[in-house]
VOROLO-729679 format. One record per atom (N, C-alpha, C): residue number from 1; residue in three letters; atom name; x, z, y. Coordinates in Angstrom, 3 decimals. Example, Ala and Ser with C-alpha at 12.3 -4.5 7.8 and 13.67 -1.06 7.14 Angstrom:
BEGIN
num	residuo	atomo	east	up	north
1	ALA	N	13.190	7.800	-5.690
1	ALA	CA	12.300	7.800	-4.500
1	ALA	C	13.200	7.800	-3.300
2	SER	N	12.850	7.080	-2.250
2	SER	CA	13.670	7.140	-1.060
2	SER	C	12.900	7.870	0.030
***
This chain:
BEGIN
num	residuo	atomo	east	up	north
1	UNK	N	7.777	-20.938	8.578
1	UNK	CA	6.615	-21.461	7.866
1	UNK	C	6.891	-22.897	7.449
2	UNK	N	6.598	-23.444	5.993
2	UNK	CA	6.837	-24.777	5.849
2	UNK	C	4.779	-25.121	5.767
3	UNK	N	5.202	-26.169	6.579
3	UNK	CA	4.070	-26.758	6.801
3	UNK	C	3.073	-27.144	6.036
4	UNK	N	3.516	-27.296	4.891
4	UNK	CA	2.775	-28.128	3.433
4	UNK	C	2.735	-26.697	2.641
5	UNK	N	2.800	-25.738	2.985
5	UNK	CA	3.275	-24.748	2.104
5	UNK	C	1.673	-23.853	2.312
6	UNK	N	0.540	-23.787	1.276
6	UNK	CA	-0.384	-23.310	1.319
6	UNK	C	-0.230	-21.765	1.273
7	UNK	N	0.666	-20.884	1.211
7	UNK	CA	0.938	-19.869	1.201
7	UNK	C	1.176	-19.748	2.404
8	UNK	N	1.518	-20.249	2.972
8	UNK	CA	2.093	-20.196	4.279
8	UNK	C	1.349	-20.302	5.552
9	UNK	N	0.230	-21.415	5.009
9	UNK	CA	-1.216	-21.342	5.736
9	UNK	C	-2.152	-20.310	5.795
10	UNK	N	-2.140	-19.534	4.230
10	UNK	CA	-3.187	-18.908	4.406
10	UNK	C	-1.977	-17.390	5.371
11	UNK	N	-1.017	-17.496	5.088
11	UNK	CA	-0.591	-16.145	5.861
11	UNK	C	-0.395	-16.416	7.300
12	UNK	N	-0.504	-17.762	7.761
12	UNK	CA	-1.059	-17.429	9.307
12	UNK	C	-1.926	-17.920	9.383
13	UNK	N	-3.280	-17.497	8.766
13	UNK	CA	-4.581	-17.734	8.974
13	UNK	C	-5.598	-19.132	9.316
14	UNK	N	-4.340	-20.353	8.314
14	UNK	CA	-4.860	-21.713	8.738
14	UNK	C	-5.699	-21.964	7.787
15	UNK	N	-5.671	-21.324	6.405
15	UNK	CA	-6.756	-21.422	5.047
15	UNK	C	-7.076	-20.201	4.700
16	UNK	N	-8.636	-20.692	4.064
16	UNK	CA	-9.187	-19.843	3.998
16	UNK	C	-8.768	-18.786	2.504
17	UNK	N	-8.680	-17.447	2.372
17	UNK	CA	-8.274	-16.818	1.329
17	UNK	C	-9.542	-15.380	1.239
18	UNK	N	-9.325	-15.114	0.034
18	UNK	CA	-9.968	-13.812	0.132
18	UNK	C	-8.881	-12.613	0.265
19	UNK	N	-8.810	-11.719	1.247
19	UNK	CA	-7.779	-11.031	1.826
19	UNK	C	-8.066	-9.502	1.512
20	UNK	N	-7.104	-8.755	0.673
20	UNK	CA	-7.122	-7.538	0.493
20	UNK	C	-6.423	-6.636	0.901
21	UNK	N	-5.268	-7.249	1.706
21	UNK	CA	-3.895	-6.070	2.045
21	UNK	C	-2.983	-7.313	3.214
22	UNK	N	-3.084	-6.364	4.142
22	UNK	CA	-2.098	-7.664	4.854
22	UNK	C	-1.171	-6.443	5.914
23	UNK	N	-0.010	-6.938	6.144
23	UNK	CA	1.016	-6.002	6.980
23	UNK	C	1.602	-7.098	7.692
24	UNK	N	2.347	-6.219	8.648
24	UNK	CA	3.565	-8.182	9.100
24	UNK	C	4.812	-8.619	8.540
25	UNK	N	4.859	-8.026	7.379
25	UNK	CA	5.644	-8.973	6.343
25	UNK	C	4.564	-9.466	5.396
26	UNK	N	3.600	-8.438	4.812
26	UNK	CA	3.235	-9.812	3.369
26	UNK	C	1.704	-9.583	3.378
27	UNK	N	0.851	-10.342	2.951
27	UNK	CA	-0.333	-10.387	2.536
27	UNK	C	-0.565	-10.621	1.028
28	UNK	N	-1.542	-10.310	0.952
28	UNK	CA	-2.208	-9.942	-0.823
28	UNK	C	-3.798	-10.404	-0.474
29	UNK	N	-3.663	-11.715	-1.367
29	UNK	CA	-5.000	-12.240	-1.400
29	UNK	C	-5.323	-12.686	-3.131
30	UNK	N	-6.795	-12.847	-3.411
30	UNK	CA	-7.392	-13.459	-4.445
30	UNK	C	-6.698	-14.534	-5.047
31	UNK	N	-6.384	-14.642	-6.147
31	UNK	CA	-5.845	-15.935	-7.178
31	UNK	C	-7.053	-17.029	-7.314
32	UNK	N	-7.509	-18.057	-6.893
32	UNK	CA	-8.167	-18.983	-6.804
32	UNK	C	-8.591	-19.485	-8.462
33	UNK	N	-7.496	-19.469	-9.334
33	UNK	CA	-7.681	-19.428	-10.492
33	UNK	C	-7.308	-18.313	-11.633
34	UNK	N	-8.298	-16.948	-11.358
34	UNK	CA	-7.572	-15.554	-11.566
34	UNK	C	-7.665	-16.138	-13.148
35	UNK	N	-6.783	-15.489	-13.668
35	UNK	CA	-6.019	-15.029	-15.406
35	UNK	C	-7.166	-13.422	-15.584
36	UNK	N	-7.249	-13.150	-14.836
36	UNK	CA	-7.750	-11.681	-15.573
36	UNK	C	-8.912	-11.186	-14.487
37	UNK	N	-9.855	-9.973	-15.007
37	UNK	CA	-11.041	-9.923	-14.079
37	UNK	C	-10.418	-9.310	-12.421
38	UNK	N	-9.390	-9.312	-12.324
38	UNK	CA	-8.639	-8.412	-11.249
38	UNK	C	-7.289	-9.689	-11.182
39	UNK	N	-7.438	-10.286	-10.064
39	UNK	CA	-5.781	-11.291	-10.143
39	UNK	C	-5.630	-11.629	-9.039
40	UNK	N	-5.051	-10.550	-7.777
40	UNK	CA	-4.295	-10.951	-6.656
40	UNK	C	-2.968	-11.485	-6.690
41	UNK	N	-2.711	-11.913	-5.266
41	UNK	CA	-0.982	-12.619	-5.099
41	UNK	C	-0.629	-11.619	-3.796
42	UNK	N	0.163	-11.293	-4.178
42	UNK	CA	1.000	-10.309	-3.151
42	UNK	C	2.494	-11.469	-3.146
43	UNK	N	2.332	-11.873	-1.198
43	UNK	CA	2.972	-13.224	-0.888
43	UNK	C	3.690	-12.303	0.279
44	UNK	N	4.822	-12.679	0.311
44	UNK	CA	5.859	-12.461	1.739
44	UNK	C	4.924	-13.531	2.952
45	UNK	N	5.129	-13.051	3.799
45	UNK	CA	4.528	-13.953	4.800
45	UNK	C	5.808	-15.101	5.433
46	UNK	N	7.082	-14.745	5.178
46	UNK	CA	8.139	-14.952	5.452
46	UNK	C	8.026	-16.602	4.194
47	UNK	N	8.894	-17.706	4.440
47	UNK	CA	8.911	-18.731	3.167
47	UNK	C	9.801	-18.612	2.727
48	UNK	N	9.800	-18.116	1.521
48	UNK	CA	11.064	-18.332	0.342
48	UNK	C	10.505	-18.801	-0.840
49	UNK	N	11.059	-19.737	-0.855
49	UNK	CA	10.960	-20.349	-1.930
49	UNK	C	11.141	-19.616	-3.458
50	UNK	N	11.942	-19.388	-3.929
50	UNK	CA	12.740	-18.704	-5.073
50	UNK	C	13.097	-17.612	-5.149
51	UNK	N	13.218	-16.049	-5.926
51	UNK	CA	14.015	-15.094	-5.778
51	UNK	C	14.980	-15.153	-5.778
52	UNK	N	15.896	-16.758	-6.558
52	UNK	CA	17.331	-16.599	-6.041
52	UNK	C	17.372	-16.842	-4.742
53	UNK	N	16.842	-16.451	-3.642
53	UNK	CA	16.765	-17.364	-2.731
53	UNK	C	16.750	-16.404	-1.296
54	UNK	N	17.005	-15.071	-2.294
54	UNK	CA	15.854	-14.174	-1.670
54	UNK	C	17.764	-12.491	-1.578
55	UNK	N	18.342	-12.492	-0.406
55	UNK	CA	19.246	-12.218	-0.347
55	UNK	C	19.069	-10.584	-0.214
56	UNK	N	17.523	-10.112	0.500
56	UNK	CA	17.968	-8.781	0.523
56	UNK	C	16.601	-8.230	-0.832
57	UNK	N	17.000	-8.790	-2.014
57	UNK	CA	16.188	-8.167	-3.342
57	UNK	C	15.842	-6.810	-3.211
58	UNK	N	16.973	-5.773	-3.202
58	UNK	CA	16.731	-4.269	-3.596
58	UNK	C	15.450	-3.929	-2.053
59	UNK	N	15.494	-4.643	-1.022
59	UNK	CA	14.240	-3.717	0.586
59	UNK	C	13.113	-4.637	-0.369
60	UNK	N	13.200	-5.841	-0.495
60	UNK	CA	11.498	-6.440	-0.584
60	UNK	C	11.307	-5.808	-1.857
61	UNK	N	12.050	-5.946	-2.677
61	UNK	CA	11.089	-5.462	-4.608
61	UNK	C	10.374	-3.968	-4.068
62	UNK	N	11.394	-2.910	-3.481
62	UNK	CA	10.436	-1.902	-3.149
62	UNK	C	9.262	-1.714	-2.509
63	UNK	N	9.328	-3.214	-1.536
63	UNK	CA	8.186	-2.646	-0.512
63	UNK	C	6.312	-3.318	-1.613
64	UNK	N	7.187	-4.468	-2.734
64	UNK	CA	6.242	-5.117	-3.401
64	UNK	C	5.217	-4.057	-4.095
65	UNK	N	6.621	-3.039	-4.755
65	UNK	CA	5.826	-2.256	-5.532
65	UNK	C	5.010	-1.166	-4.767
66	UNK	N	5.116	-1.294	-4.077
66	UNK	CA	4.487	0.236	-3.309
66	UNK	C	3.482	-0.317	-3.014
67	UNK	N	3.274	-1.738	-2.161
67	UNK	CA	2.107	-2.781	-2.008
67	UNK	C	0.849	-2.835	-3.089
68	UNK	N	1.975	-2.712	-4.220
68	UNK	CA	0.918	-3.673	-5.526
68	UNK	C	0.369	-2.403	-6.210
69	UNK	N	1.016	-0.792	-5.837
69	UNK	CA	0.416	0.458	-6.170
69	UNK	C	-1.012	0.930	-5.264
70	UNK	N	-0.691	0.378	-3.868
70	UNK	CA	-2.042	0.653	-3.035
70	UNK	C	-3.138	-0.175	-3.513
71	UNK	N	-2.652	-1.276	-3.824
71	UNK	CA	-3.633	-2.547	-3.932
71	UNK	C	-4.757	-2.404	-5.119
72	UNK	N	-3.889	-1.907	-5.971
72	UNK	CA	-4.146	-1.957	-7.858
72	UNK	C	-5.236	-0.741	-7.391
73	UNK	N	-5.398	0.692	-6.747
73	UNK	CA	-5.786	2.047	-6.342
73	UNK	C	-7.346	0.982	-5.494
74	UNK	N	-6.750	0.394	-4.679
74	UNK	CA	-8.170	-0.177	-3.769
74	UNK	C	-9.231	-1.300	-4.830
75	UNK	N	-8.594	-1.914	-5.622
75	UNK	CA	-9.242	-2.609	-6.599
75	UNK	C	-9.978	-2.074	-7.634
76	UNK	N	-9.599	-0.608	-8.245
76	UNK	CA	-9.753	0.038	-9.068
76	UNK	C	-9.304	-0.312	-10.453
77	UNK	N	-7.937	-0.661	-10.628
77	UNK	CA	-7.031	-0.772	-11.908
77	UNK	C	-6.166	0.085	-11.894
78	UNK	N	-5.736	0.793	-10.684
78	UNK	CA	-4.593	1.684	-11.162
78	UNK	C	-4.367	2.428	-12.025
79	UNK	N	-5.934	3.262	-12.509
79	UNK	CA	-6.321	4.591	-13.430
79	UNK	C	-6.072	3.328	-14.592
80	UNK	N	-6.330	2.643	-14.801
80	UNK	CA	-6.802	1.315	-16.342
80	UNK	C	-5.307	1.149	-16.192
81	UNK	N	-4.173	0.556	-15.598
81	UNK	CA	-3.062	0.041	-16.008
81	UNK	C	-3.500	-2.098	-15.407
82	UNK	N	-2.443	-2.009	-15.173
82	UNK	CA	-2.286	-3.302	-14.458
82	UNK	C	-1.147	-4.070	-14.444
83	UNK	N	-0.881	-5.261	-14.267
83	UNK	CA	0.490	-6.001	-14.535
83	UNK	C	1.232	-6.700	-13.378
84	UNK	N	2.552	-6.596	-13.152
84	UNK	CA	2.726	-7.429	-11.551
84	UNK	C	3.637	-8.319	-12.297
85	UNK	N	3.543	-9.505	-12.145
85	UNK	CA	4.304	-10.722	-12.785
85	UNK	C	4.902	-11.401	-11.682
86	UNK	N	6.147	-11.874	-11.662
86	UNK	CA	6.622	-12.827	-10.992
86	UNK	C	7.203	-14.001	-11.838
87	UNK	N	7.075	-15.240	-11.257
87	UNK	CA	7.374	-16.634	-11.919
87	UNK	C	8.506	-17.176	-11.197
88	UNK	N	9.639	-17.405	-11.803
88	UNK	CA	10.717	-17.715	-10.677
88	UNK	C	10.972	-19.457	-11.412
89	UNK	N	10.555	-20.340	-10.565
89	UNK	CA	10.889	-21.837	-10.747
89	UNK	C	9.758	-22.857	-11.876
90	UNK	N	9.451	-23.534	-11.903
90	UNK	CA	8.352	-24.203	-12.384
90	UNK	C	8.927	-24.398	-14.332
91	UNK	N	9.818	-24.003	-14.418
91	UNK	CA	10.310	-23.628	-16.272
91	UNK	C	9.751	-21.969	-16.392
92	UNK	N	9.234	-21.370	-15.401
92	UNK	CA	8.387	-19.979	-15.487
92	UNK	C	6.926	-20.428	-15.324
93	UNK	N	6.838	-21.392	-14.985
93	UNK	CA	5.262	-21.824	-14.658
93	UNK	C	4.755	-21.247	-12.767
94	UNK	N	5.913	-21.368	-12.517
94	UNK	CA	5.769	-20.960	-10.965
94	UNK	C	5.163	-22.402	-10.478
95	UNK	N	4.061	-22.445	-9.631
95	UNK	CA	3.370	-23.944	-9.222
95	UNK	C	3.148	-23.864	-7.812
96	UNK	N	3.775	-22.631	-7.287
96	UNK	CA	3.450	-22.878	-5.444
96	UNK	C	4.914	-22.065	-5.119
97	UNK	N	5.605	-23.466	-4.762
97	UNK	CA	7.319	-22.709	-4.143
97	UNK	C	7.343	-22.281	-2.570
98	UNK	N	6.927	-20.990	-3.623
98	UNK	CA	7.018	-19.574	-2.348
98	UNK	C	6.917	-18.435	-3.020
99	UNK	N	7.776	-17.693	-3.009
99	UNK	CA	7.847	-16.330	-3.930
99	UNK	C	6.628	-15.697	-3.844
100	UNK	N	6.287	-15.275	-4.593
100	UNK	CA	4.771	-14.401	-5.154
100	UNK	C	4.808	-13.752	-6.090
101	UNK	N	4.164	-12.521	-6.480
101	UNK	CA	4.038	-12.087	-7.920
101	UNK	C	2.100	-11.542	-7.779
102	UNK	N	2.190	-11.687	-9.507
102	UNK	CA	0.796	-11.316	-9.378
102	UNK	C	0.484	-9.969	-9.812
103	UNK	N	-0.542	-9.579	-9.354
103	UNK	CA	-0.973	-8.421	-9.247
103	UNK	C	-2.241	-8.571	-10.341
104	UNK	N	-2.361	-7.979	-12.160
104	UNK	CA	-3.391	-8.647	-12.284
104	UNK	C	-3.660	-7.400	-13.345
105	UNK	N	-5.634	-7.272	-13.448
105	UNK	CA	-5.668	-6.535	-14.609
105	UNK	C	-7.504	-6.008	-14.740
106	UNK	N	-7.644	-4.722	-14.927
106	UNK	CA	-9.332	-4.963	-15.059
106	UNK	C	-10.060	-5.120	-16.409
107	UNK	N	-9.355	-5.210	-17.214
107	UNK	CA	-9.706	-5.929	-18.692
107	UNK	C	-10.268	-4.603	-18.860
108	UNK	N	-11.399	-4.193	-19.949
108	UNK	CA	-12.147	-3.240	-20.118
108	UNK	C	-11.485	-2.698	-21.724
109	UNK	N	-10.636	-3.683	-22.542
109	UNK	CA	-9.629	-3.380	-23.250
109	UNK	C	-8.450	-3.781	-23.542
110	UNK	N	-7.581	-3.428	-23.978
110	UNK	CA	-6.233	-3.386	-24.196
110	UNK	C	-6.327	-5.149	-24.593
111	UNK	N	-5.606	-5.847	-23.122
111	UNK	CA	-5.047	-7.222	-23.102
111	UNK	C	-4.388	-7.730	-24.418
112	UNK	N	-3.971	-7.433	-24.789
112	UNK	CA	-2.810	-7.489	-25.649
112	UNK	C	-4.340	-7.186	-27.232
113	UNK	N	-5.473	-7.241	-26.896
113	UNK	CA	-6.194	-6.938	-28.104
113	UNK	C	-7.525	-8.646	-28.354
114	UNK	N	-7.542	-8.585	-26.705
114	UNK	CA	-8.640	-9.186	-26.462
114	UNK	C	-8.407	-10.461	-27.157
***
């Protein structure tokens, strides 16, 4: 855990988050400033900074997606279609160094229209 690392707080329960999915590798909480009517963060509980950073890629990407398939099903976007984004380094607009991707969607029409 890095200490200053608000991801890191809220995954051992030092800040407060709105919490939708938690295991003992990663939690999936509310985006504080959601992009879309549906915008969780599905966070390793583990600190990594970067996906380059991030040595066993092919176990975590699977376990993300399977995460962000239950999650999207409990939210009710899965049937609508939904987006999982990851930001790798602050030239992606990544602003909290700790790997995350978002889980986001809900729009009542085609994003790409609105």
């Amino acid at each position: 855990m890095a200490k200053d690392c608000i991801f890191c707080q809220i995954a051992n329960h030092q800040a407060d988050a709105k919490i939708e999915y938690e295991d003992e590798d990663f939690i999936v909480f509310h985006d504080i400033k959601p992009s879309a009517p549906v915008h969780v963060l599905i966070v390793p509980k583990r600190h990594i900074e970067l996906a380059d950073d991030l040595v066993e890629w092919e176990a975590i990407s699977g376990r993300i997606l399977s995460i962000a398939k239950r999650v999207a099903k409990k939210l009710g976007i899965a049937e609508s279609g939904f987006k999982l984004v990851m930001n790798c380094g602050r030239g992606a607009g990544q602003m909290i160094d700790h790997l995350h991707f978002h889980l986001i969607g809900g729009w009542e029409k085609d994003p790409g229209l609105v």
